[in-house]
DRENFITOR-909515 format. One record per residue (C-alpha): residue number from 1; residue in three letters; x, y, z. Coordinates in nm, 3 decimals, padded with zeros to 5 digits. Example, Ala and Ser with C-alpha at 12.3 -4.5 7.8 and 13.67 -1.06 7.14 Angstrom:
2
{atom 1, 'ala', {01.230, -00.450, 00.780}}
{atom 2, 'ser', {01.367, -00.106, 00.714}}
END
This chain:
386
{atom 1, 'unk', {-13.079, -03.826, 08.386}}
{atom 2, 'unk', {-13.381, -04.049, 08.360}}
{atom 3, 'unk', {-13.723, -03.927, 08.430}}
{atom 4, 'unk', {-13.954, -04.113, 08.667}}
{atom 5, 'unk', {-14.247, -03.942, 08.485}}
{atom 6, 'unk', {-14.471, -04.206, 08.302}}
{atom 7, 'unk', {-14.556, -04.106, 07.942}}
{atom 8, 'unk', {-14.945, -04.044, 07.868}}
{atom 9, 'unk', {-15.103, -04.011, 07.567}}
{atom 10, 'unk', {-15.074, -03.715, 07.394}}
{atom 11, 'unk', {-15.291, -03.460, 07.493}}
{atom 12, 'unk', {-15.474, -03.672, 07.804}}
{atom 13, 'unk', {-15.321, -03.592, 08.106}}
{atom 14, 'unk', {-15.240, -03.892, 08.323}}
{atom 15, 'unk', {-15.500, -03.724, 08.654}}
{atom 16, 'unk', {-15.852, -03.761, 08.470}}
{atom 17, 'unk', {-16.092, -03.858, 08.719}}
{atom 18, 'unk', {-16.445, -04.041, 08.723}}
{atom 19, 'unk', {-16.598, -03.768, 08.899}}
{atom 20, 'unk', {-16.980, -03.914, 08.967}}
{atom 21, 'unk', {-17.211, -04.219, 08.702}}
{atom 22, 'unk', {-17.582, -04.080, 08.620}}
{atom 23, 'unk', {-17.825, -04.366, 08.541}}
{atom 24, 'unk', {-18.126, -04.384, 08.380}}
{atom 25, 'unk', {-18.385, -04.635, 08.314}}
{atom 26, 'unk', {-18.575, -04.623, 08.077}}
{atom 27, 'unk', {-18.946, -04.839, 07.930}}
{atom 28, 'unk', {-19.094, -04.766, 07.620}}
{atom 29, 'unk', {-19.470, -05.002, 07.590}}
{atom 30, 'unk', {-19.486, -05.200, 07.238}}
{atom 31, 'unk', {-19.797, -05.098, 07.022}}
{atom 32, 'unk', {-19.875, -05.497, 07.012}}
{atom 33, 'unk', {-19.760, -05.806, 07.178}}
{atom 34, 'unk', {-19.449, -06.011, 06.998}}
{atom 35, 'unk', {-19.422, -06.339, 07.011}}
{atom 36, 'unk', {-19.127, -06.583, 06.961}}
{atom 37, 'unk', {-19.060, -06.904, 07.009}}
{atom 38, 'unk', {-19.173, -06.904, 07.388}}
{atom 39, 'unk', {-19.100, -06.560, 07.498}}
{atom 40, 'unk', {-19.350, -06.269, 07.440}}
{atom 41, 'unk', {-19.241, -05.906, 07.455}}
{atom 42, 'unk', {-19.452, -05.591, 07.567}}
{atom 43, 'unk', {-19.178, -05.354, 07.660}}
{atom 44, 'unk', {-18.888, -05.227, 07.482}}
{atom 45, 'unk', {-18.690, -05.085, 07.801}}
{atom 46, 'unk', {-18.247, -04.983, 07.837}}
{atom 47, 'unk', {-18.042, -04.820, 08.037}}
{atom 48, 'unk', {-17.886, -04.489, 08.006}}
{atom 49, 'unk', {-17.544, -04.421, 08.121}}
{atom 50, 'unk', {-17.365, -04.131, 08.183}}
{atom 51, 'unk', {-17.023, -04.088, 08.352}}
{atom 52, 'unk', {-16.867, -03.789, 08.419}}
{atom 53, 'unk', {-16.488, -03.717, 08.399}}
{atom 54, 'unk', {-16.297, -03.438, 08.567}}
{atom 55, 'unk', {-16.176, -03.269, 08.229}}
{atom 56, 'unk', {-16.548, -03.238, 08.177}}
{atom 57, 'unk', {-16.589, -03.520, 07.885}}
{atom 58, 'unk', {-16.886, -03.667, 07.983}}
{atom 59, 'unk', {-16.948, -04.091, 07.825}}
{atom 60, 'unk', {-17.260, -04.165, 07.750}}
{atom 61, 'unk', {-17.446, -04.531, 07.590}}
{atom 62, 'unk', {-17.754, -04.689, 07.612}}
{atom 63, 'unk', {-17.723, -05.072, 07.687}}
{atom 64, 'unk', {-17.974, -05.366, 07.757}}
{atom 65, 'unk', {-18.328, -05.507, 07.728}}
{atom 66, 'unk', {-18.385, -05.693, 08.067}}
{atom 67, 'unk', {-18.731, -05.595, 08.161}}
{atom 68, 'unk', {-18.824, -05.727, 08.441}}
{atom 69, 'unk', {-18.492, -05.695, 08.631}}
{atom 70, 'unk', {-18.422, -05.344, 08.494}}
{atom 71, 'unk', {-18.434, -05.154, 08.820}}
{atom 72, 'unk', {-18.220, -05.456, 09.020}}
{atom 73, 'unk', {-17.944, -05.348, 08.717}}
{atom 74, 'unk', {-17.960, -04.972, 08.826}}
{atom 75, 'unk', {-17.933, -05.035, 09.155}}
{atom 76, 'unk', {-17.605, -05.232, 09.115}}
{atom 77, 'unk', {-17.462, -04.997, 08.933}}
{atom 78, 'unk', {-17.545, -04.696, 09.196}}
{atom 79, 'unk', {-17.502, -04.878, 09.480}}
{atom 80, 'unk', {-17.274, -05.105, 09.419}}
{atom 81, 'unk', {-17.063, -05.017, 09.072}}
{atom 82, 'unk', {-17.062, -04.613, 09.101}}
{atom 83, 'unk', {-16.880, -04.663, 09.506}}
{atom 84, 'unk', {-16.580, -04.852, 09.326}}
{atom 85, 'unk', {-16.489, -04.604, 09.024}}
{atom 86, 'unk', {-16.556, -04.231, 09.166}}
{atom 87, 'unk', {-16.211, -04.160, 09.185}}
{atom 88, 'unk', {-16.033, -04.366, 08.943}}
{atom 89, 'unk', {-15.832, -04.300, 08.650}}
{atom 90, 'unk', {-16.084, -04.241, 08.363}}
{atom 91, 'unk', {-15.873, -04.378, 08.110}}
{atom 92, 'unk', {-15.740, -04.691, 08.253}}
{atom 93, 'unk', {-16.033, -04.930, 08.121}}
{atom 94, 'unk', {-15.891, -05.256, 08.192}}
{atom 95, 'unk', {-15.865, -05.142, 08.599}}
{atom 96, 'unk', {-16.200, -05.004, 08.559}}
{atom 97, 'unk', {-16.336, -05.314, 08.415}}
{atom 98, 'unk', {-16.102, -05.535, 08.687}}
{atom 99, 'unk', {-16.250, -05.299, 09.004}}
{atom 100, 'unk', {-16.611, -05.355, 08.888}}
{atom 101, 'unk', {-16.594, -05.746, 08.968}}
{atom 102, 'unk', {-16.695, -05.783, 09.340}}
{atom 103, 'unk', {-17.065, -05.761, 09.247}}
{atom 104, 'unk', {-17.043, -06.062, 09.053}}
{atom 105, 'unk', {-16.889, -06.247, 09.340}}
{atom 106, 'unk', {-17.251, -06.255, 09.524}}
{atom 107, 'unk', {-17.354, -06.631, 09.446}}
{atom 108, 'unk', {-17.743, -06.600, 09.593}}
{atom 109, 'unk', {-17.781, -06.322, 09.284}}
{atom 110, 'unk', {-17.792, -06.416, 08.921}}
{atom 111, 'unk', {-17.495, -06.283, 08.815}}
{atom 112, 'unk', {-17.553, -06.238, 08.512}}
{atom 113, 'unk', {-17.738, -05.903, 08.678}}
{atom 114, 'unk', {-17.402, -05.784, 08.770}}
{atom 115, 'unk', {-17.243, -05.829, 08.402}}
{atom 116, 'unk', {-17.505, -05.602, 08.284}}
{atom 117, 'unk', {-17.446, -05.374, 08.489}}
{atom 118, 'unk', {-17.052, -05.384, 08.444}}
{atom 119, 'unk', {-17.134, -05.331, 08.042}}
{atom 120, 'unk', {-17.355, -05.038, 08.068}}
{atom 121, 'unk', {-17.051, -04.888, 08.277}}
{atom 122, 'unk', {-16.780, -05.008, 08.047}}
{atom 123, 'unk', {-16.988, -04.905, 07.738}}
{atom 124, 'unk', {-17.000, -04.547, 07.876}}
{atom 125, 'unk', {-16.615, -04.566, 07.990}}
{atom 126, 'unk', {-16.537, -04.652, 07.614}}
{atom 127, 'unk', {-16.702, -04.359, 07.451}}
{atom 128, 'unk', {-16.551, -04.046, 07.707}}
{atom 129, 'unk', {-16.246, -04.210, 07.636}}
{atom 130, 'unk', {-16.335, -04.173, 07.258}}
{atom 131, 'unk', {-16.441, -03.860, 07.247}}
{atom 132, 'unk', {-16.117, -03.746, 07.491}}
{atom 133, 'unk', {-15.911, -03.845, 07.178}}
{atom 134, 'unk', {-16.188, -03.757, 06.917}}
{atom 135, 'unk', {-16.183, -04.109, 06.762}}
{atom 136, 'unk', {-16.480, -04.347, 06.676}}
{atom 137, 'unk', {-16.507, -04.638, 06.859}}
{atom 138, 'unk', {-16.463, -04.854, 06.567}}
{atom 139, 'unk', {-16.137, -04.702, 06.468}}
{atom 140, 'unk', {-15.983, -04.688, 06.804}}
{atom 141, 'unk', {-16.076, -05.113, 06.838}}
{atom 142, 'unk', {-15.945, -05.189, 06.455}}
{atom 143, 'unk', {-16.151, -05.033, 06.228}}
{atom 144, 'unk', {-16.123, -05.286, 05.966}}
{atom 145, 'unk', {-16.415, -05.148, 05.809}}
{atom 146, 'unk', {-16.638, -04.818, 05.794}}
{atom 147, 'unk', {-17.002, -04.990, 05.676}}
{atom 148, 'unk', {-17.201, -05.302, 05.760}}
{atom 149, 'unk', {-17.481, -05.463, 05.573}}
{atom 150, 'unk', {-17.843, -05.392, 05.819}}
{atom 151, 'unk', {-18.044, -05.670, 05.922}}
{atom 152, 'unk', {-18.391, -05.679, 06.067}}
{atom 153, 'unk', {-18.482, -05.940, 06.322}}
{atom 154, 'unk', {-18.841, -05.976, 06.231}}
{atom 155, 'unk', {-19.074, -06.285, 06.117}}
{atom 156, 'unk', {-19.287, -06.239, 06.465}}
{atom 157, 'unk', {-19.542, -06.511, 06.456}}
{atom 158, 'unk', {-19.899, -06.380, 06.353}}
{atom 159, 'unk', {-20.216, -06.490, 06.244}}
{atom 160, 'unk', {-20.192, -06.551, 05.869}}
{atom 161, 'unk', {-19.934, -06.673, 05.694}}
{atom 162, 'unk', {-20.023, -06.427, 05.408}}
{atom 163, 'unk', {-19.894, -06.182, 05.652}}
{atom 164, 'unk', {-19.502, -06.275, 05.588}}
{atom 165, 'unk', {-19.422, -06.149, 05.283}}
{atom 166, 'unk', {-19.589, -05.794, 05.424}}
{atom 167, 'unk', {-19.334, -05.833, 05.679}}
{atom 168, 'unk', {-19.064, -05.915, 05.481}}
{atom 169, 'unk', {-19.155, -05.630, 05.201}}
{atom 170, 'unk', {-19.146, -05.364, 05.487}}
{atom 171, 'unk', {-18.794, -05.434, 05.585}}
{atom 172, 'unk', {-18.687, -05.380, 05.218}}
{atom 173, 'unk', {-18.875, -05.036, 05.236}}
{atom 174, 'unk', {-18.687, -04.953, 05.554}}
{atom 175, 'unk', {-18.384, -05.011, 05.387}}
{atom 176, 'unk', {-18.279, -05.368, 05.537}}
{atom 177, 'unk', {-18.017, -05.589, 05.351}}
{atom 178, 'unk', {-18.151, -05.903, 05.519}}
{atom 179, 'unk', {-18.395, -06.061, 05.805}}
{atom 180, 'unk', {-18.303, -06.284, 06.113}}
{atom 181, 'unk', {-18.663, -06.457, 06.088}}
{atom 182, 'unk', {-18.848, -06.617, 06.424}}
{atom 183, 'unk', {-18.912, -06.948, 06.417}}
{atom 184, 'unk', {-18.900, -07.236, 06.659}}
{atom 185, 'unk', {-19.261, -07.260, 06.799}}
{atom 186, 'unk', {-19.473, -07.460, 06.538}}
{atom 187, 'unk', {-19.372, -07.784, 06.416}}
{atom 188, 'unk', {-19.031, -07.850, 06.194}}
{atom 189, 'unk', {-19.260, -07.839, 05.919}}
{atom 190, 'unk', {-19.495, -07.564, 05.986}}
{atom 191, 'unk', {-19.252, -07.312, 06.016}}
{atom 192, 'unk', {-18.990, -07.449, 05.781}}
{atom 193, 'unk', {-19.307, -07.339, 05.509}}
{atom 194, 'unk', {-19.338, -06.997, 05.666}}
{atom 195, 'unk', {-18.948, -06.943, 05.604}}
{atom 196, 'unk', {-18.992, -07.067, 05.239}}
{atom 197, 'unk', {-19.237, -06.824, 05.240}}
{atom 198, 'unk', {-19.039, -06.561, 05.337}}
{atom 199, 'unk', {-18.750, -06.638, 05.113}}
{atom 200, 'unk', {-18.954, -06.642, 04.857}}
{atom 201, 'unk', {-19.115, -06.263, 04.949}}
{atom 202, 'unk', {-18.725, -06.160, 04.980}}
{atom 203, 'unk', {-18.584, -06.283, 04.710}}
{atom 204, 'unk', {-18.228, -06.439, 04.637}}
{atom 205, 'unk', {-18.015, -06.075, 04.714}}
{atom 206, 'unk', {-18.180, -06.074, 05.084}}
{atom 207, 'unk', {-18.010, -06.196, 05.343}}
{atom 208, 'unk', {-18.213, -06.440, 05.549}}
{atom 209, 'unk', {-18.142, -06.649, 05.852}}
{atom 210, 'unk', {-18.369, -06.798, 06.105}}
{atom 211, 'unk', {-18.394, -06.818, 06.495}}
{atom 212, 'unk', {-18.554, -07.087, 06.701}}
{atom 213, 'unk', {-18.441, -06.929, 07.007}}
{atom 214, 'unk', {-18.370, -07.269, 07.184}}
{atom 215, 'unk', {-18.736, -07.387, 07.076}}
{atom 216, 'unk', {-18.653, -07.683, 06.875}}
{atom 217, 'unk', {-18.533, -08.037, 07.025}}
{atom 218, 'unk', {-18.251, -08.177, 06.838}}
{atom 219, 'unk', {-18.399, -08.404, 06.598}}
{atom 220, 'unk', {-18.675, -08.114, 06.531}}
{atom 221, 'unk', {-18.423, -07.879, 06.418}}
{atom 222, 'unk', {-18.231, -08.122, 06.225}}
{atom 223, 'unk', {-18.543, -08.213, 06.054}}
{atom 224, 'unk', {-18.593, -07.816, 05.992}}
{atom 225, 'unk', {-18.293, -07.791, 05.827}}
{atom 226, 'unk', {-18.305, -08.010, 05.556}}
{atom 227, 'unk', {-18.683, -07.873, 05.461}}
{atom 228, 'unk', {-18.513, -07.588, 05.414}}
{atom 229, 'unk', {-18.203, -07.718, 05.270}}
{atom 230, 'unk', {-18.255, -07.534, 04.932}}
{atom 231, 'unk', {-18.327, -07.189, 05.058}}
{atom 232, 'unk', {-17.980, -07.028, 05.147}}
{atom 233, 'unk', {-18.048, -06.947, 05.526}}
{atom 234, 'unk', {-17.691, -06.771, 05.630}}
{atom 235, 'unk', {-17.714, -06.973, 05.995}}
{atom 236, 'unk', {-17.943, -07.145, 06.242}}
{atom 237, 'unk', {-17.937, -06.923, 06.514}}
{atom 238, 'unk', {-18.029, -07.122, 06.847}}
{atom 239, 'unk', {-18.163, -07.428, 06.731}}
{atom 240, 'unk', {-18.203, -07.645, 07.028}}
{atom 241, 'unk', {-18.341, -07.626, 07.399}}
{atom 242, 'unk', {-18.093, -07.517, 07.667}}
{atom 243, 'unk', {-18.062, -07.844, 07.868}}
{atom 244, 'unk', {-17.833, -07.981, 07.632}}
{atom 245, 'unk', {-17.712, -07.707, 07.415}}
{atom 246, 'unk', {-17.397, -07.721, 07.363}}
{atom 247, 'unk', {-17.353, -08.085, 07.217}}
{atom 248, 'unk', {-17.655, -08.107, 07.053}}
{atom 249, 'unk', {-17.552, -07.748, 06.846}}
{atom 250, 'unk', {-17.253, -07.945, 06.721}}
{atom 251, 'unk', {-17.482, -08.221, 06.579}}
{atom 252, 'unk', {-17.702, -08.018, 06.429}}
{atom 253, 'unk', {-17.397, -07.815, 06.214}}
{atom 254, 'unk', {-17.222, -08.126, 06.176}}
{atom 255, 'unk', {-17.512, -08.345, 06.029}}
{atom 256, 'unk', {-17.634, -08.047, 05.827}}
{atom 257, 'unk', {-17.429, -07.879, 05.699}}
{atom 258, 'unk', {-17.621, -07.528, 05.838}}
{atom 259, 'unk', {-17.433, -07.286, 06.018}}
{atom 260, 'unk', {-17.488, -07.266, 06.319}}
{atom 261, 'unk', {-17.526, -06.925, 06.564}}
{atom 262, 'unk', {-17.542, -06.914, 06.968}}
{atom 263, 'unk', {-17.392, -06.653, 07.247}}
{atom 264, 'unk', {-17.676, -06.450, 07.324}}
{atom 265, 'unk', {-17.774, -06.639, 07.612}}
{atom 266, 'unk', {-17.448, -06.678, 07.807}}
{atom 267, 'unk', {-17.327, -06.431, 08.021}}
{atom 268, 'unk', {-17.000, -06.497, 08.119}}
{atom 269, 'unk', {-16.625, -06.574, 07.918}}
{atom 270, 'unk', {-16.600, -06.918, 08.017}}
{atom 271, 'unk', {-16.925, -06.971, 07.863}}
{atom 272, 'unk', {-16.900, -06.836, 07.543}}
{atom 273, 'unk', {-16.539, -07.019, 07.546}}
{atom 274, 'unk', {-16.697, -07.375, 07.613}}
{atom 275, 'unk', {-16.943, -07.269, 07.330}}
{atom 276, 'unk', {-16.615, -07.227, 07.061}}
{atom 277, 'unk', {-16.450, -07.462, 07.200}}
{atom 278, 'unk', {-16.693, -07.804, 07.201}}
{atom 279, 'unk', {-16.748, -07.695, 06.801}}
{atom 280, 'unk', {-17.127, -07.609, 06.883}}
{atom 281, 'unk', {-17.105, -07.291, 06.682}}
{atom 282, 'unk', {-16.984, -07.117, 06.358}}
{atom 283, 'unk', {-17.149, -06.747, 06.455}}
{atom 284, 'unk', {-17.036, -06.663, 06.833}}
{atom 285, 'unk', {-17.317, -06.389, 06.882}}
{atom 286, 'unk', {-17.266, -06.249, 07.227}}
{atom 287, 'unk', {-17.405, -05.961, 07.302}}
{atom 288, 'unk', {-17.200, -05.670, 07.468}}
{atom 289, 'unk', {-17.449, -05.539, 07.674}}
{atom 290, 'unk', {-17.549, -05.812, 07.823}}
{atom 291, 'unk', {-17.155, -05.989, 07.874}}
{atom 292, 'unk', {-17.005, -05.692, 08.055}}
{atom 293, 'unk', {-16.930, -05.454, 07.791}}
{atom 294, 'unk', {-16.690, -05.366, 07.493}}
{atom 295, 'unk', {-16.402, -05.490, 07.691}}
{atom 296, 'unk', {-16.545, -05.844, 07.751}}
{atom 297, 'unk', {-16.675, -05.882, 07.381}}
{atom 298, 'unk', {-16.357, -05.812, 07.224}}
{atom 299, 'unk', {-16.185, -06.066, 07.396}}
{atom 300, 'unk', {-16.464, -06.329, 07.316}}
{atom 301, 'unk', {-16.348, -06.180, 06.942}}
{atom 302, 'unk', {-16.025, -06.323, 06.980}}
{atom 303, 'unk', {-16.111, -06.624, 07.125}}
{atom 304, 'unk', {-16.356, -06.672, 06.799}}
{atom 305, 'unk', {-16.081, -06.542, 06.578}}
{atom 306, 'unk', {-15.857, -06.834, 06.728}}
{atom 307, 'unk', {-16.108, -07.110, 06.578}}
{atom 308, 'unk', {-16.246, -06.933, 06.278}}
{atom 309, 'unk', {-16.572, -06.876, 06.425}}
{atom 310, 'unk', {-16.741, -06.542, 06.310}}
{atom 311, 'unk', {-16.845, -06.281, 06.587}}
{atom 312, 'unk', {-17.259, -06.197, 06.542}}
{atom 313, 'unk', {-17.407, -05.894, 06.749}}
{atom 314, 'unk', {-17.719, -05.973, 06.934}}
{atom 315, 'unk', {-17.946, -05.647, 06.880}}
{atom 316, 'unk', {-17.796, -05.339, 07.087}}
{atom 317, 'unk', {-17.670, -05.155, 06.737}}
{atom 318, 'unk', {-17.605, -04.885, 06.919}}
{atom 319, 'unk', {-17.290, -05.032, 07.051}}
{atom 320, 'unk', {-17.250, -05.369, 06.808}}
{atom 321, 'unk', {-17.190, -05.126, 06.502}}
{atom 322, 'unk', {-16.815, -05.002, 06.632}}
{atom 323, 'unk', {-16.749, -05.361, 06.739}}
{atom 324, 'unk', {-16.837, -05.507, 06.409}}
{atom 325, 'unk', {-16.686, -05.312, 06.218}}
{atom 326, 'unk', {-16.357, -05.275, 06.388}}
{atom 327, 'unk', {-16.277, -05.648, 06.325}}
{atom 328, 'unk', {-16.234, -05.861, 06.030}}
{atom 329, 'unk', {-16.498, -06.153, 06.142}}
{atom 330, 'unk', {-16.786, -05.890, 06.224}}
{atom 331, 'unk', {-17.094, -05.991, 06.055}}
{atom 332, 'unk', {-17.411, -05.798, 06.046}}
{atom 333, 'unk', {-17.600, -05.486, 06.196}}
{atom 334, 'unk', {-17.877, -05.635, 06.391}}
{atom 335, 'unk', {-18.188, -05.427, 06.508}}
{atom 336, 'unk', {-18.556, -05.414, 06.452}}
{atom 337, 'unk', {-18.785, -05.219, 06.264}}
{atom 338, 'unk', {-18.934, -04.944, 06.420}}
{atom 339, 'unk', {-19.253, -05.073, 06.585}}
{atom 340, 'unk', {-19.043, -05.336, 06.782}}
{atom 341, 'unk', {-18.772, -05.109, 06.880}}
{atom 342, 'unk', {-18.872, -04.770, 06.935}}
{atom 343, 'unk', {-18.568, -04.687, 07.063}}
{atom 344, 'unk', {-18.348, -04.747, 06.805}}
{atom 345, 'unk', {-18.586, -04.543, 06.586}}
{atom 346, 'unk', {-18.642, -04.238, 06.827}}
{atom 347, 'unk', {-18.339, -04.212, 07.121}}
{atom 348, 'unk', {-18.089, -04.157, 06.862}}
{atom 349, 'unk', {-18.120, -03.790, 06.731}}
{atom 350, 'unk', {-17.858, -03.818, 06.483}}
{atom 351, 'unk', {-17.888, -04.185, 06.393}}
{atom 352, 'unk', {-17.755, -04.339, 06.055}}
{atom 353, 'unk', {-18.028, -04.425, 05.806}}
{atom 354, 'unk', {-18.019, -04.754, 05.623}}
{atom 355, 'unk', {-17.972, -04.755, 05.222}}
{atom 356, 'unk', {-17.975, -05.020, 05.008}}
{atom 357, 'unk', {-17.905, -05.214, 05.299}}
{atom 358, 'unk', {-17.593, -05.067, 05.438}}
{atom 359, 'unk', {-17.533, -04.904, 05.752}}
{atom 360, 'unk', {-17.226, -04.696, 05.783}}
{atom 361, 'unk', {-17.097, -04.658, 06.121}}
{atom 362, 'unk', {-17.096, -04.338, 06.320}}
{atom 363, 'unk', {-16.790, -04.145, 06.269}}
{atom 364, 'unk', {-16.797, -03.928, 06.565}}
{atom 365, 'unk', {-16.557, -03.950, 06.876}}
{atom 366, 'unk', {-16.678, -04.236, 07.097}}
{atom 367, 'unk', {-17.030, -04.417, 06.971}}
{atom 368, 'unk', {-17.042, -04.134, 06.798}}
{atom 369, 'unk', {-17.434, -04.061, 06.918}}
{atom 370, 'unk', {-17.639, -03.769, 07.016}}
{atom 371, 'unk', {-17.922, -03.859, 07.238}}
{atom 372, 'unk', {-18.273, -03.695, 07.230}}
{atom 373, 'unk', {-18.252, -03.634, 07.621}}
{atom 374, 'unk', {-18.633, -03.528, 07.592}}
{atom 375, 'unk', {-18.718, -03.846, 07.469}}
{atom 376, 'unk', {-18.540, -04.047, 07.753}}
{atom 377, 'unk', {-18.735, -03.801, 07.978}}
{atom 378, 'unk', {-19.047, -03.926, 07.825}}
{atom 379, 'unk', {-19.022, -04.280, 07.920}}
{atom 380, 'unk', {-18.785, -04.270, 08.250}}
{atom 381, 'unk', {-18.896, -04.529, 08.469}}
{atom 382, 'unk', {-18.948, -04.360, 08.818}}
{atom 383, 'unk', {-18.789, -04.537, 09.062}}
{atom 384, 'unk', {-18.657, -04.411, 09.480}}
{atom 385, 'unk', {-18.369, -04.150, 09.461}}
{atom 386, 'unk', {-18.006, -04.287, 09.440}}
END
């Protein structure tokens, strides 16, 4: 006789429940001012994420870094995001991801807003379902490998150039394997001297790339890269203003000969596949928590795979680390030393130190992290009850 009952995996039966989604946020003020290209930050703020199952596991992540529009994010998610899972099948992640969509659909609201929201969701969806089968994230995705090399994104511009190789000496003493390095607000030329500056603190075993964060025109970054020509910067990562990115991205790799990164700033699939696609890039570096989650970034993976474009992590190690590692085109561990991410340094009570540049991934069930709760407590940004 054949049964109607549909198989589940062993151990998880097929009636676990999202039961009720806690949120969160959370703002942590900088000890100085940092300035990029033509951003300044003064806040290191995220959102924690809790959603609770009816076998009692209980996913939790931290995603994010949109200050200003922090407390629009948690409202979507209570309001709008919490309404369309309470209910649902905790394991089915491609529904949940699927059901979360209507928010998006709101075309007089940035909806970029929305895919946050969906990824701080999905993110905490991913580890209950990892700790359910007591499996680290990046083993359940691929695990193609267990450690990543740690990279600081650092080179904030300040006063004296004398100050860059102090910069660049305290990321070895943290334990760094390499620097993403801000540039993109002085001329081609001014800055392409504080990089050679900075190589030259690092030395030759340091990784070292550079980020305009769209500061440069096209001929101005072109003209950067072949000052720096000699100095073995891994990629370029945003070289050009946004108004013509994409094409003028593919000129700038093509004339070069510099690798070329971008991602960060698009929000949705279709963008990052337009990115691969027109040749703009050879580092896709989109950033989970700001795409809508795990389950959207490993797709973009594929699509990278496809045309044997790496996969970068902007920031967010936290959740990048599993993703990384679990494919075979993962790059490097990006974060920030401690005085521009706090977080990182403090919210994590069991987090990984650095040595000799490596980072080995957590090997707990789901992210595999144990939050200081009092911490989060600190810093929670009041806001009207849900």
């Amino acid at each position: 006789m054949t049964s109607n009952h549909t198989p589940t995996t062993s151990g998880v039966p097929d009636t676990v429940t999202i039961e009720r989604i806690e949120v969160t946020p959370v703002r942590v003020p900088l000890a100085r001012r940092f300035s990029g290209s033509h951003y300044s930050m003064d806040n290191r703020v995220t959102i924690v994420t809790r959603v609770y199952t009816s076998d009692g596991v209980v996913g939790e992540s931290y995603n994010g870094d949109s200050d200003d529009e922090l407390l629009q994010i948690v409202g979507i998610i209570r309001n709008e995001l919490t309404p369309l899972l309470v209910g649902t099948t905790a394991t089915s992640i491609e529904a949940a991801w699927e059901s979360m969509l209507p928010p998006t659909y709101n075309i007089l609201r940035d909806r970029g807003l929305s895919m946050q929201a969906i990824a701080c969701v999905d993110s905490a969806i991913w580890d209950s379902i990892g700790k359910r089968l007591g499996v680290p994230l990046f083993q359940l995705w691929g695990g193609y490998r267990d450690t990543l090399t740690a990279i600081c994104i650092g080179g904030y511009y300040t006063d004296h150039l004398s100050e860059i190789a102090g910069q660049i000496n305290s990321y070895r003493e943290l334990g760094f394997g390499g620097c993403k390095f801000k540039i993109g607000k002085l001329s081609p030329e001014d800055d392409a001297v504080r990089t050679r500056l900075a190589r030259e603190a690092a030395g030759d075993d340091f990784v070292l790339m550079v980020d305009a964060n769209q500061g440069y025109t096209r001929s101005e970054a072109i003209r950067f890269a072949r000052l720096t020509d000699d100095l073995n910067v891994r990629w370029f990562e945003e070289p050009v203003r946004w108004f013509n990115d994409r094409l003028s991205m593919r000129d700038v790799r093509l004339s070069t000969g510099l690798s070329v990164a971008a991602g960060q700033s698009e929000s949705t699939r279709a963008g990052i596949r337009d990115l691969i696609v027109s040749g703009a890039v050879d580092v896709c570096n989109c950033d989970a928590s700001w795409i809508g989650g795990p389950t959207e970034w490993l797709r973009m993976a594929a699509i990278a795979s496809a045309y044997e474009v790496d996969m970068a992590h902007h920031e967010e190690p936290q959740v990048s680390a599993h993703l990384l590692a679990a494919i075979p085109h993962g790059t490097y561990l990006e974060t920030f030393d401690p005085e521009r991410d706090p977080l990182f340094w403090s919210i994590i009570a069991n987090r990984q130190e650095f040595v000799d540049g490596i980072y080995r991934v957590p090997s707990g069930p789901g992210l595999g992290l144990e939050l200081d709760h009092d911490y989060i407590a600190r810093y929670e940004v009041a806001m009207a009850p849900a």
